[in-house]
N, C-alpha and C positions, 0 to 999 in steps of 0.2 A: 486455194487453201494450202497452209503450209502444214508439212508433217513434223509434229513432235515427237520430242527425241524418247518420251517414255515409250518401252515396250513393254506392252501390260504381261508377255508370254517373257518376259527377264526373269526366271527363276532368281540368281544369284543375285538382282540388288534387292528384289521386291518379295522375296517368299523366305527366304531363308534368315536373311539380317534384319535385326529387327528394326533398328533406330533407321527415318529416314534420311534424305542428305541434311536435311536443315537442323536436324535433332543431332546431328553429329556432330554441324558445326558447334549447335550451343551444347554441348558435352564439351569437345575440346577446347572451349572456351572456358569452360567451369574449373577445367583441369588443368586451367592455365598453359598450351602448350603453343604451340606455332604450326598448326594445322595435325592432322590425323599423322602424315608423316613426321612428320616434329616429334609426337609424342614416340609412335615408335622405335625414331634415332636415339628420344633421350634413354630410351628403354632397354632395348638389346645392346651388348656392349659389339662394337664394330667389328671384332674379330672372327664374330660365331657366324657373322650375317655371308648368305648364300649369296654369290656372286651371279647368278640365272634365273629369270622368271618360272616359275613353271608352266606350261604351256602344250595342254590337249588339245588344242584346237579349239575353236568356236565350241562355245558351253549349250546348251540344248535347251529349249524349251518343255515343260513337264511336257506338254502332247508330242515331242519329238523323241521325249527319251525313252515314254514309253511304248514307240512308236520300236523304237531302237531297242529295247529290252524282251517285245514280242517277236521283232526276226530273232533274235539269238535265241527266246524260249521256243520257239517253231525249229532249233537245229537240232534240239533233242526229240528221240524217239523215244515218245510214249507206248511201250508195253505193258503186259500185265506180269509181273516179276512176281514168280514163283522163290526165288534163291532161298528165300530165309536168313537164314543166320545171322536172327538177332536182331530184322527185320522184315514187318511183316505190312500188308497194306490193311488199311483200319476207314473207316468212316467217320469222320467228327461229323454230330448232328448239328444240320445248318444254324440250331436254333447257339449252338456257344461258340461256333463260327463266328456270326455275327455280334452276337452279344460278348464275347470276350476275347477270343483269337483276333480278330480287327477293328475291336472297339478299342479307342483311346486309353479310356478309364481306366484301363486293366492295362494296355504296353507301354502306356509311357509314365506309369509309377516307380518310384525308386523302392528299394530292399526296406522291409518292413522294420529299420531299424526307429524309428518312431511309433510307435504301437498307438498314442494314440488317434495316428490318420490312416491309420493301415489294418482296421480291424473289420473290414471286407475279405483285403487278402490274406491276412490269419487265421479268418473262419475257415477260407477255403481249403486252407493249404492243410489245416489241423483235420480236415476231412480226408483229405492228400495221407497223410501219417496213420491214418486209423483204418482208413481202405488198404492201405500197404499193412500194417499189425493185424487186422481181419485175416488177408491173404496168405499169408507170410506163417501164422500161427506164434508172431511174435509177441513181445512184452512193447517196444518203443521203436519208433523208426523218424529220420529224419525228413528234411522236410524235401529234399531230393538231392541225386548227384548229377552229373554232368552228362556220362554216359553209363551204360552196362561195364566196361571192360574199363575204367578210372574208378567206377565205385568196388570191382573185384580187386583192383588196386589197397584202394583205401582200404578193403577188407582183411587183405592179406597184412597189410600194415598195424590194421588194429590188433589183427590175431596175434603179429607179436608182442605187440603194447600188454595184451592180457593174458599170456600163455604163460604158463611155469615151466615149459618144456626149457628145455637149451639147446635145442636142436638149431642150427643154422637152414637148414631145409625149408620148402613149404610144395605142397606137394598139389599136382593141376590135374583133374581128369581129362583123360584124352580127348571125352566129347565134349570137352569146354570148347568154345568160339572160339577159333582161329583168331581172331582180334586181340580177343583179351586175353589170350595167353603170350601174346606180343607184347601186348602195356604190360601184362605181368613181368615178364623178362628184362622188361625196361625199367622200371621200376623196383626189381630187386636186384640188380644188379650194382648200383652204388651203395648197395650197405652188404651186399658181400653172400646173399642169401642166395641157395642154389634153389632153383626149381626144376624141381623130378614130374615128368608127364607122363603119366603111364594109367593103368587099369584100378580102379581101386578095390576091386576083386581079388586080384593077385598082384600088384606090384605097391599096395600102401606097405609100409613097414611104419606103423603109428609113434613107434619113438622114433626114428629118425626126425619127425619134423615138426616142426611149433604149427603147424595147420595146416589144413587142405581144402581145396574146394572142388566143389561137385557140380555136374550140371544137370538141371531139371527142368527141362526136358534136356536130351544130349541136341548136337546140331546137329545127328542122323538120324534121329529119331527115339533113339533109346529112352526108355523110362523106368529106374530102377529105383529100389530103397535103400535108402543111404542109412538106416536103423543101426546097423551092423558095424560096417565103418565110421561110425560117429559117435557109437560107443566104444570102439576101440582106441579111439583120438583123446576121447577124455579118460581115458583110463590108462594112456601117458601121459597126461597135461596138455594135451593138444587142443587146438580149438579147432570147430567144422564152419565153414561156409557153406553155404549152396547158393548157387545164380541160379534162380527160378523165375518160369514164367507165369505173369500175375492173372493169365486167361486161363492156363490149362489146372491154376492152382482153383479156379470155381467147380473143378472136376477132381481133381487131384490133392492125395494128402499131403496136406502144408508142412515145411518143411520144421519147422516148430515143433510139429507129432513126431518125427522122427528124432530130437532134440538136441535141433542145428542150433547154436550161437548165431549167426550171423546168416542174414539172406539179401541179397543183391540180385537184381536185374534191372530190366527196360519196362516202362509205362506206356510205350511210343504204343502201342497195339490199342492203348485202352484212348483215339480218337486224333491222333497225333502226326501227321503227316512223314512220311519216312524221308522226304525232303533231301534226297540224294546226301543220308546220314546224320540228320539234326538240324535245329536243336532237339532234343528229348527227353524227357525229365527219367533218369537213373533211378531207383528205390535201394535204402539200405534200413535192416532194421536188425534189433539184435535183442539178447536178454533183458534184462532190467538190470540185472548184477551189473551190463557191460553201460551203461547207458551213458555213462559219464566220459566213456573211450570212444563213443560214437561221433566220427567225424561230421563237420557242416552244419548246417543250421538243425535247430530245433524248436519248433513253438508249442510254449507251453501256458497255460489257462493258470490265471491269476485273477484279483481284483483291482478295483479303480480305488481312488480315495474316499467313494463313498460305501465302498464294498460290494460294487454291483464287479458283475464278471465282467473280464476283460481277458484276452487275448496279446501274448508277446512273447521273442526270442529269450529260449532259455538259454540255461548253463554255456557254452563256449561261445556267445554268439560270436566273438571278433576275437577268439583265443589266440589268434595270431599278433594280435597287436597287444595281447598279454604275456604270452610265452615266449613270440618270438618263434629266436632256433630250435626252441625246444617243444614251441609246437605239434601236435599229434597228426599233424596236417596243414598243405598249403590252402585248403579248399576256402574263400572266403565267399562261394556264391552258389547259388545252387540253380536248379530250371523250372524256374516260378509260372512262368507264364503258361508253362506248359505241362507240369505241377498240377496248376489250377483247370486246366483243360481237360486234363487224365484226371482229378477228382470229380468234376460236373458231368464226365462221363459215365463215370460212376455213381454219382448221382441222380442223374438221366435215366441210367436202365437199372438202375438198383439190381440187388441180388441175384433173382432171376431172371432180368433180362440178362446179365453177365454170362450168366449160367444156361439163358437157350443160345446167347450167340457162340460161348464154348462148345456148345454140345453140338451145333449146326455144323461150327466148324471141324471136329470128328469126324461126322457123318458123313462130310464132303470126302473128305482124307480116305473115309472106310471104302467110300465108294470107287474112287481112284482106284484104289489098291485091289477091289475087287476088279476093276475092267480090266488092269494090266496081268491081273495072275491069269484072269481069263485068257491072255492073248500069250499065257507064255513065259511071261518076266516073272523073276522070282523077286519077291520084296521082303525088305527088311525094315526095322522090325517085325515082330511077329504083334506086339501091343505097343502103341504109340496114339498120340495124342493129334499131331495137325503134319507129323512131316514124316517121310518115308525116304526110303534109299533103294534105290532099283537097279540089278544088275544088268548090264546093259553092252556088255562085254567090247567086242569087236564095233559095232555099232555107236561108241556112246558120243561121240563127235556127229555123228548124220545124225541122231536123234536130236540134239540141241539144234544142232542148225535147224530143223525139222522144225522144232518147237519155237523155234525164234519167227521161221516163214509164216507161223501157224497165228502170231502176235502173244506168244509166251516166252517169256526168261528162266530156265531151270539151272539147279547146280550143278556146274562138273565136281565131280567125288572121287579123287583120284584118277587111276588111267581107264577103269570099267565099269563104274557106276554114275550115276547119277541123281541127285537129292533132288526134292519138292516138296513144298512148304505151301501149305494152303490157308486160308485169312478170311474174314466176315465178309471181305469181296466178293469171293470166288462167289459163282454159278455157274450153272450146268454145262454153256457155252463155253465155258475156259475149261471144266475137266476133256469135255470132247476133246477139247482142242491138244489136249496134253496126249491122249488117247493118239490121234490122227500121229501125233508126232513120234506113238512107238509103232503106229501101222496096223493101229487096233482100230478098228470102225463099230461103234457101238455109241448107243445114246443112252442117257441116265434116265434112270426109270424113278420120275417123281412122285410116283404113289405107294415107294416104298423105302422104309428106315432100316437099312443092313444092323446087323447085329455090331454092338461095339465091340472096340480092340484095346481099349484100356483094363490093365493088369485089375483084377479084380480087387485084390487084396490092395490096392493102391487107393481106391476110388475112397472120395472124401466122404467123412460122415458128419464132423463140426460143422457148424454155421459161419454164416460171414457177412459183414455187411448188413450187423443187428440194431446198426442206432436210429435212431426216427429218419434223421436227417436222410438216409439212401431209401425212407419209405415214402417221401413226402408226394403227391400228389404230383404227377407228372405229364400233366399239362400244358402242354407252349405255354401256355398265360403263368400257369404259375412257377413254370423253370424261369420264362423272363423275368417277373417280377424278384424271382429268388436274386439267380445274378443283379439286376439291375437295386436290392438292397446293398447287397454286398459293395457292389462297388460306388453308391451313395457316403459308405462312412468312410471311405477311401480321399485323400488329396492326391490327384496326380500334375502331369503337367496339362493336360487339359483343361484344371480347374486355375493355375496360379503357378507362378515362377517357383522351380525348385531351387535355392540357388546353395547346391554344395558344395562346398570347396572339394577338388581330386577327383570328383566324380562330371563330372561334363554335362548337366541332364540338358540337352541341346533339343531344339527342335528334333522331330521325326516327322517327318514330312510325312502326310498322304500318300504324294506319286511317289515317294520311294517305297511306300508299305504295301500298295496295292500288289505288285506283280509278286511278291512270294504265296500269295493264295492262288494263282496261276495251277494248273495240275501238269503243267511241262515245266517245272520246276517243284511242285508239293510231291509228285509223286513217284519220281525217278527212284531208285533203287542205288545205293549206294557202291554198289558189286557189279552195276549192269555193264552191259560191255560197255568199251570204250565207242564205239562206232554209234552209241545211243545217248551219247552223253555230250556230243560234240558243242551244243551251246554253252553248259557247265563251265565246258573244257575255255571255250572262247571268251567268257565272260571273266571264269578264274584269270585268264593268264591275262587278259587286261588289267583287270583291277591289280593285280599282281606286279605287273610295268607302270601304271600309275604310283603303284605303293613305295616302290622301289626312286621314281620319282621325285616324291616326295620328301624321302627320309635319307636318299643316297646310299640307299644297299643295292647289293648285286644282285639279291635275290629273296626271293620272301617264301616259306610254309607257312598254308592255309591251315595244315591240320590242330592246331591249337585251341580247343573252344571255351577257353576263358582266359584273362585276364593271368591267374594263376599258374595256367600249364601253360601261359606263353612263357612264363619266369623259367618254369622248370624246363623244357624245352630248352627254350636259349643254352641255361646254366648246363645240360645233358649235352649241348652244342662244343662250348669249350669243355669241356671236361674228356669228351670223347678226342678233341683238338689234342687235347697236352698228353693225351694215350698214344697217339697215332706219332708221337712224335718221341715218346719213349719215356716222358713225363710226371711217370707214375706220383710220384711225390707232392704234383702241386694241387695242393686240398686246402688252402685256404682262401678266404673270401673276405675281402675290406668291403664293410657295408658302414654307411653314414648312422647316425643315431637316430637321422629323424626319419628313415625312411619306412618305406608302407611296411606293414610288419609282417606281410606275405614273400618280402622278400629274403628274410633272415630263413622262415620255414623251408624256402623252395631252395636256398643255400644247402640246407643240412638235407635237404631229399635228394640231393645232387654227390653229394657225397663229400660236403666239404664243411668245413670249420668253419665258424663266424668270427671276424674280428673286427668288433665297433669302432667306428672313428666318433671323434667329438665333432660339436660344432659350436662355431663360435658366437658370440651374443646377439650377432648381425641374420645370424641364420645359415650361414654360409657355413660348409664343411671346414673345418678345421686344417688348413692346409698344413703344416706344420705336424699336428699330430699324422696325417695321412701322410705326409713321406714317411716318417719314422717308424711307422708302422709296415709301410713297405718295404722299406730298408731291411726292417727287424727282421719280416718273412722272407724276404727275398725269393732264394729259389723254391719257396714250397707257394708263391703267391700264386693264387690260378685266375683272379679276378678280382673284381671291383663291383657295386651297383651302387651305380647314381641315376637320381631320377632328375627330369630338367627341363623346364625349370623344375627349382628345388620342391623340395614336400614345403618348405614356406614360403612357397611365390614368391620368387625371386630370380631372376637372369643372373645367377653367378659369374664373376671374373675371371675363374679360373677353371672351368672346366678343361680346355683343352691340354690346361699345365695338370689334370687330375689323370688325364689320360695317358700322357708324356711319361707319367710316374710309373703307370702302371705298365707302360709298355717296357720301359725303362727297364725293368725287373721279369719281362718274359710274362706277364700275365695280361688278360682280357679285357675289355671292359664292355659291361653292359651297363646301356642305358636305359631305364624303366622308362615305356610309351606312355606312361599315365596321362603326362602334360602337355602332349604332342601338340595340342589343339590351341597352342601358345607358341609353337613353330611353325608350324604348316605354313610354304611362303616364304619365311621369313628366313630360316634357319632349317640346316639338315644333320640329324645325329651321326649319319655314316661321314659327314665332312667334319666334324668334329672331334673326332677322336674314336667313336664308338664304334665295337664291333657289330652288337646284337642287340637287337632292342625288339621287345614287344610290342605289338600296336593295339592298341584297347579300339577295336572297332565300333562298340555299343558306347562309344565317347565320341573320339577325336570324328569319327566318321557315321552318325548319327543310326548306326543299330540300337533299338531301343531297349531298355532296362530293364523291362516288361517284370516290374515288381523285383527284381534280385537275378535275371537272368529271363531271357536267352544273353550270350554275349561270346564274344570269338576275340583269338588273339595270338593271329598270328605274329611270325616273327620274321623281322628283318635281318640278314646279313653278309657281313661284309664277304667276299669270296673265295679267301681263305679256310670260313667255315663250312660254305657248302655242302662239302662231302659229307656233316656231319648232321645234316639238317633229317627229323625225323622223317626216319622211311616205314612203308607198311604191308603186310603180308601180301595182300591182294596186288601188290606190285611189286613184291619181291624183294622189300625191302628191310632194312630193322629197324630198330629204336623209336618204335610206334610209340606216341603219350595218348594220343585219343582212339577211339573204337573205327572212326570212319578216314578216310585219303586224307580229307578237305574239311575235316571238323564238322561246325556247323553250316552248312554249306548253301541249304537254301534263304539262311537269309543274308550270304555275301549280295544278293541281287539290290538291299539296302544301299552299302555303303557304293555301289557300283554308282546308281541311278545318280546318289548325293557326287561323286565327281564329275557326271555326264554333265549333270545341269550347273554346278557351280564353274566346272571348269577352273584352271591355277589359276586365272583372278579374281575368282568368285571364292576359292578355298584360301588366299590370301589374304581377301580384304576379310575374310570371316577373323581372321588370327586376328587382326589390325582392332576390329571391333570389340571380339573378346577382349585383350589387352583392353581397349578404352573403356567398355562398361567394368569394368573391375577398378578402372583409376576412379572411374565418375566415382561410384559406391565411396572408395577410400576417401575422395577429397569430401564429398555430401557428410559423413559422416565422422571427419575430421574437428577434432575439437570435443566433440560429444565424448566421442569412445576414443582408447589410445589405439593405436594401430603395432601390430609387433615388428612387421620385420618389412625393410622397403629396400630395393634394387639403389643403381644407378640413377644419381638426380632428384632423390626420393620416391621415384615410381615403383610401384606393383608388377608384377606380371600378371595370369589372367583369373587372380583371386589375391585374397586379402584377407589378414587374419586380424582378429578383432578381439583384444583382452577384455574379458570378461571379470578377472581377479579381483581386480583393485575393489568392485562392491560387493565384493563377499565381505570385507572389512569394516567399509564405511557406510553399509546398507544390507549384512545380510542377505545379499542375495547373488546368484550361482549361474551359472551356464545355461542349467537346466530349468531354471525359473523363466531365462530370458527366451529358450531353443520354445518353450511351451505358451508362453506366452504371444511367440510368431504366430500361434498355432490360431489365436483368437483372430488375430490379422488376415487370416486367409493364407497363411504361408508355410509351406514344408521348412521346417529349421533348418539353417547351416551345419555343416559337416562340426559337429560337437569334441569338445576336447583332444585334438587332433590337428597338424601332429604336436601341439603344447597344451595341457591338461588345463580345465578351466575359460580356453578359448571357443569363437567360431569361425568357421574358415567361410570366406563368401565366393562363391564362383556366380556371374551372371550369365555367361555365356553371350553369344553374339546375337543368340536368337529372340534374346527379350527385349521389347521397344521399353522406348526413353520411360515412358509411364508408368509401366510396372515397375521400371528399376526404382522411377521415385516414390510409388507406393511401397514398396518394400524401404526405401530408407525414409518416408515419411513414417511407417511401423517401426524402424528402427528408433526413430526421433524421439518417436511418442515414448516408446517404452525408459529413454535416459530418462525424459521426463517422470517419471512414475519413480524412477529410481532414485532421482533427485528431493522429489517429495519425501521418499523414506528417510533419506540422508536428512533432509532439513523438517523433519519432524511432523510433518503435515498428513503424513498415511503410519498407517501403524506397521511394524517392522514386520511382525507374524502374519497379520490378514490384511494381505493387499492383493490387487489383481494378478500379481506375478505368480505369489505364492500357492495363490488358487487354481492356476492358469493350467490349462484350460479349462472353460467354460462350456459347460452344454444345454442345449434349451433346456434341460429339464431345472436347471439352475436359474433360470430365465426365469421361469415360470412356476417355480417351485416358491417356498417361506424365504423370503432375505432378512439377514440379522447380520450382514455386513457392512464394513464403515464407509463401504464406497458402494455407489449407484449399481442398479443392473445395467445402465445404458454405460459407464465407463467397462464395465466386466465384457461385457458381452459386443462391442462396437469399438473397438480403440483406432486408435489413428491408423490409418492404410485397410481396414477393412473396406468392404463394398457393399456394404446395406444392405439391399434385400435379395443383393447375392451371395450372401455370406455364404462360408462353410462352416457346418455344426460338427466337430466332432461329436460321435457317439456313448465316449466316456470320458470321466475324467482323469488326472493323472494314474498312470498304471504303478502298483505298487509291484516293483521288480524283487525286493526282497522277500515277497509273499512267496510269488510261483516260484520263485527256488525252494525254499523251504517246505512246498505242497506238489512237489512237482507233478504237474497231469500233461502227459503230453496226447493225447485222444482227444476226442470228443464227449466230455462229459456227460452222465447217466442222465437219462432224460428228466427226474428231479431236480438237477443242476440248473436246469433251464427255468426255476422258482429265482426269483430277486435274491441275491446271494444276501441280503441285510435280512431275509424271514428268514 
């Protein structure tokens, strides 16, 4: 018997790429080229192309890698980390574990910028917003931030956007988190604002500063009323933050009653694995005056077109790609997934359960504190909520060690004390254990509730967590059934190809997703020693020398966890570069016209000027106006961003003469990693020209989207910027952008798994495919549609933009007729007017086989056709399927008085019959919810047919 050459355990030809070998051939036949390689010669122009294979070694079979991914999770030592600060360890009940922490439905959907396939996770997240407004004692909060210490960022940001002070000041209490007063630092530092740390007892001086923020609880335990100082802020035009915790606020007066503007913290408590630092969904909420200053997403309750409710992002959804540099903020993504996680947990134990697992948690704390006074130690505070400070003098080095022998993690607190922070985990065996480790021998006594230590005059009396929705019946059967609605009106990629253009929604493998639910990776402690972190540590620095790889930088920062603070970061990179060198002066930034419009934001947060280049009709940057523009700035240039290939898919001819320029003149260049996933293999941006490039992980290297976030992005660079790469407290370092070392860190073990198993020929031939299923689409739909903008030879790179304009003229009909009408199809719409208004941008990625590509351009086909009809008179202009689009059973099955069938309405070409997907409503009326704005959970009246 002879062996065939398939190996069914080939991750990289057989799991990951979609199209098989024979579907390749007949693609690049269709595409007219001269084999897979042909096509990508005619494609990349010859200059860009890497001269070395990349090459880890033999690629891995899934059961090898995760074979390979539990030795390294076995190098980490699993304690019970007491540290606190700002994490804490929590329980997710198995039942949204499974149903949406590793259910598909729920991480491999894109950002709910289509509202009507995304009103599973709108519900959820609007539940997200109104638990955080409950909490909080606010008027509006968004729909999450990134981390705790980037949302006291944005906080501190907004407070100057609405402050009438003129103060340049903004003022930090001392028991803010060591973290976030680092991002603080780093982030008011390029617009010039000092930050004063001190007491705010005795060192606020409230006209000195346009705002301040406070912490509730402190990270030694302190719990004070901020009443006093928060009327003194606005009684100079100052604005008050508070970072509060959203556990000890089901015990604690909301920061709202004391009449904070603005409240920020962490969610991560409320089910969310502390994942050695993220992801985990940030809370910010603030007045209603301020709501329209409120950075990131917001979803807000609107109607359909037939006036039934409907759910969608309000007011700024993508204000970056409206504002630009003058954007309020780079934030273009928020921590959905995990969002929804901390909302169902809150759902899960509603009100009171919030409030025994608060109170339990006290009572652990009260009891601590009595063993160790018992034994001697004196403890601070005197009222506190879950953490204590224990003076520990001469001793406090042998007591950790002590507590470590003992399988506990506690704080060092200076040179004599020590913190401990206790969590819904803790039991009785862990406080012993803390006990043993001051040399106290005593066991807790479970038949009794010590008296509490919360300030009296503190303790909450408001309600929270009043809507039906946190009382609903809490039942396995019917929390599953609840999620498993939710994510029914949902399209993700589990149900159907997403194909966006700039957004990569790629496969997410299984055996990549599986090992971050692992508790030698969900549960590490982001502070924990290094000696305990050691597989962390092994896995980072791989994927780290892979990445580097890759892209041809010298060295790569994990700490970045999105997309956006990889921008800002970088652009903090040079800008610290042209300081160290004496540079003050270079603060301007040449940005392309068509680029993501996160980039213009994250220029001006950097401390620098925007100056647009044009671009010319081909799509290509305007070379000509970019020298002269360099020329013009000369020595105040400090950079460039280009993204590449271009924001209109395209392999430009001239990048490396763009870099030439800029070098030319003593400035930078950063390349946007948006497109990476169209190099990898092929081409590397550090051999390019480029200094610093972001890498979009939840793209080029299949971390998943999980609805609008989790996502990481680190940064690559060249070795001259090294020194200037973010450092952080906990290592001694500065210019922290996120709250943790390594961002979000437990889900690098994603993008780890996706290199083991593809290996550089597996991650190359993936670039190869992308590139070809993007020509397939162009050539399939050539003729029908005009195409905007094509490379070398007339080819694509690994998307393709598709004018929509021309039948707005000669048929009436729009982008959004066509994006909605996908939606009948089975299909999440292309990336919509962007980066040319009235267009769709198509990315297929490499993970979709031949068959959905042609169902999706058989739905294309279909839909010319429809449009063709209106043109030639045969459907009526006003009531066609487009304009109705979409369609829902209730339209199905409801009175028809339309000029075309329910089986055309409801079944169009590329549908799949009796697998269709129903959206839930029909078109959402976006000018409604602005004008009605409700950003809550509607009064349970609401919940009547919005047309009675």
């Amino acid at each position: 018997m002879s062996l065939d050459k398939y190996d069914p355990y080939d991750f990289a030809n057989r799991r990951h790429i979609g199209p098989t070998e024979t579907e390749i051939d007949e693609m690049v036949a269709a595409v007219g080229a001269k084999g897979l390689h042909g096509l990508i010669d005619e494609t990349l122009p010859p200059a860009i192309r890497q001269a070395e294979r990349i090459d880890f070694g033999k690629s891995l079979s899934e059961r090898r890698s995760l074979e390979r991914l539990r030795e390294v999770a076995n190098k980490n030592r699993l304690l019970v980390s007491l540290i606190g600060q700002g994490y804490h360890g929590t329980t997710m009940p198995p039942a949204i574990q499974r149903n949406i922490f590793e259910n598909p439905a729920w991480y491999t959907a894109y950002s709910p910028y289509q509202p009507e396939i995304s009103q599973g996770r709108l519900e959820a997240l609007l539940n997200y917003q109104t638990m955080v407004c409950d909490l909080t004692g606010l008027d509006v909060a968004n729909a999450s931030l990134l981390d705790e210490a980037t949302a006291a960022a944005e906080a501190m940001a907004m407070a100057r956007r609405v402050s009438s002070s003129e103060a340049s000041a903004f003022f930090v209490d001392k028991h803010c988190l060591p973290q976030t007063i680092a991002v603080l630092r780093t982030r008011a530092e390029p617009f010039g604002w000092e930050i004063v740390v001190g007491d705010p007892f005795s060192d606020l001086d409230p006209k000195a500063v346009f705002g301040a923020l406070f912490q509730y609880t402190g990270v030694e335990g302190a719990i004070h009323d901020f009443t006093a100082p928060i009327a003194a802020l606005h009684e100079a035009g100052a604005i008050a933050a508070v970072a509060a915790d959203p556990l000890a606020l089901t015990l604690l007066k909301p920061p709202g009653e004391m009449g904070a503007d603005i409240a920020v913290g962490s969610t991560q408590r409320f089910g969310v694995p502390v994942g050695f630092g993220g992801p985990h969904a940030a809370y910010m909420a603030t007045r209603d005056a301020h709501k329209r200053m409120l950075p990131g997403r917001i979803v807000g309750v609107s109607v359909d077109a037939k006036g039934k409710r409907a759910y969608r992002l309000a007011l700024q959804t993508r204000e970056q790609h409206i504002r630009r540099e003058k954007a309020t903020s780079n934030i273009c993504t928020s921590q959905v997934l995990l969002a929804v996680v901390a909302s169902m947990y809150a759902v899960f134990h509603g009100p009171a359960g919030l409030k025994a697992i608060a109170a339990r948690v006290h009572r652990d704390a009260v009891r601590l504190a009595e063993g160790l006074e018992a034994g001697g130690f004196e403890v601070e505070p005197k009222g506190f909520f879950d953490t204590i400070t224990v003076k520990a003098g001469a001793f406090q080095k042998l007591i950790l060690a002590r507590a470590v022998e003992n399988g506990v993690n506690l704080r060092r607190v200076g040179e004599d004390r020590i913190g401990i922070t206790l969590d819904e985990r803790t039991r009785e065996h862990v406080i012993e254990a803390v006990w043993r480790a001051f040399g106290v021998e005593r066991s807790v006594d479970l038949e009794t509730w010590p008296a509490p230590r919360l300030p009296e005059e503190l303790l909450r009396t408001s309600d929270f967590l009043t809507h039906p929705i946190f009382h609903m019946n809490r039942a396995e059967s019917e929390m599953t059934r609840y999620m498993r609605r939710l994510a029914d009106r949902d399209l993700a990629l589990d149900r159907a190809m997403i194909p966006l253009g700039s957004c990569t929604m790629k496969l997410n493998a299984t055996a990549e997703m599986l090992p971050i639910s692992w508790p030698e990776f969900s549960e590490i402690h982001p502070f924990a020693p290094e000696d305990q972190t050691a597989g962390y540590r092994e896995l980072i620095a791989d994927l780290s020398k892979k990445l580097c790889e890759i892209t041809g930088y010298d060295a790569i920062s994990m700490q970045p966890n999105s997309g956006a603070q990889g921008e800002y970061a970088g652009l903090m990179a040079i800008r610290r570069y042209h300081l160290s060198r004496g540079e003050r002066g270079r603060d301007v930034c040449l940005i392309p016209s068509s680029a993501h419009g996160t980039n213009p934001a994250s220029a001006q947060m950097a401390g620098m000027s925007v100056v647009v280049v044009g671009a010319r009709p081909d799509g290509d940057v305007d070379l000509d106006d970019f020298r002269a523009k360099a020329e013009q700035h000369g020595d105040r240039l400090a950079a460039c961003m280009i993204t590449y290939p271009s924001t209109h898919g395209v392999f430009e001819e001239h990048v490396r003469e763009i870099c030439d320029i800029v070098h030319g003149h003593g400035g930078q260049v950063y390349l946007d990693g948006a497109n990476l996933n169209a190099l990898v293999g092929l081409a590397r941006p550090g051999d390019v020209g480029a200094d610093v490039s972001h890498l979009n992980l939840h793209k080029t290297f299949c971390i998943p989207h999980g609805g609008g976030g989790p996502g990481m992005g680190p940064i690559g660079v060249k070795a001259h910027l090294i020194p200037f790469l973010p450092g952080h407290p906990e290592t001694g370092g500065e210019g922290a952008v996120s709250a943790a070392p390594f961002g979000s860190a437990s889900i690098l073990p994603i993008s780890w798994s996706y290199c083991l198993m593809m290996g550089g020929r597996g991650l190359t031939q993936a670039t190869r495919i992308a590139i070809l299923n993007a020509n397939y689409i162009a050539k399939r739909l050539e003729g029908a549609y005009p195409m905007l903008f094509h490379g070398r030879n007339g080819r694509v790179a690994h998307e393709c933009i598709v004018d929509i304009r021309p039948f707005q003229k000669s048929a009436g009909i729009t982008v959004d007729d066509v994006a909605k009408r996908l939606i009948d199809a089975g299909f999440h719409p292309p990336t919509m007017s962007w980066p040319v208004a009235g267009t769709l941008m198509i990315e297929p990625t490499e993970s979709e086989t031949k068959a959905e590509i042609d169902r999706f351009c058989d739905a294309m086909l279909g839909i010319r056709e429809e449009i063709r009809a209106i043109e030639e008179g045969r459907a009526d202009k006003a009531d066609n399927p487009l304009k109705r689009a979409p369609h829902t059973v209730q339209d199905l099955i409801g009175e028809w008085d339309r000029p075309y069938s329910r089986e055309a309405a409801c079944f169009p070409a590329g549908s799949l019959g009796m697998d269709k997907y129903w959206p839930p409503v029909n078109r959402v009326d976006n000018a409604y919810g602005d004008r009605n704005l409700m950003c809550s959970c509607p009064p349970p009246e609401a919940y009547m047919p919005a047309a009675e």
